[in-house]
N, C-alpha and C positions, 0 to 999 in steps of 0.2 A: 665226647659230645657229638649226637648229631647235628650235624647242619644243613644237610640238601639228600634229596633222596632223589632216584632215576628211576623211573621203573618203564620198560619197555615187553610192549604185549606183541609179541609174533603169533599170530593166528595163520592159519593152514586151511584156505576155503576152496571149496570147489569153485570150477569154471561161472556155474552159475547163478552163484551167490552176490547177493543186492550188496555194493559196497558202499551204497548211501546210507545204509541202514547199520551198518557196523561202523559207520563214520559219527553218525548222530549217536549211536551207543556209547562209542568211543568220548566224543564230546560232552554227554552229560554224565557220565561215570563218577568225576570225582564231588560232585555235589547229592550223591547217594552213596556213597561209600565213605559206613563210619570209621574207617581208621586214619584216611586221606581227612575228615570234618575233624576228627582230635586233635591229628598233629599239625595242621595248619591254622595259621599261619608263621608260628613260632618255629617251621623246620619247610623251607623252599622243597616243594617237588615237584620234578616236572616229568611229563608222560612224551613217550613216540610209539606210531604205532607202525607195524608192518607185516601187511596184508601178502603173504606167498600163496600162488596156488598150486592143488593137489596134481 
């Protein structure tokens, strides 16, 4: 049985990519994303995000 999911996005941006904008992406992600709306709240997920650049 599952019970907690992790999912962690490493993105690879250039120097001069807006990182408020992949922040706000980042944050409203899982309230548009129908697999993250099916399986919660019955299976805890939680997100990290980590911004490297090129």
């Amino acid at each position: 049985m599952i019970k907690r999911i992790h999912v962690r996005y490493r993105l690879r941006v250039d120097a001069d990519t807006d990182h408020e904008k992949i922040q706000r992406a980042y944050e409203h992600h899982p309230a548009r994303c129908p697999v993250y709306r099916s399986i919660h709240p019955q299976i805890a997920c939680t997100t990290e995000l980590e911004l490297v650049d090129d």
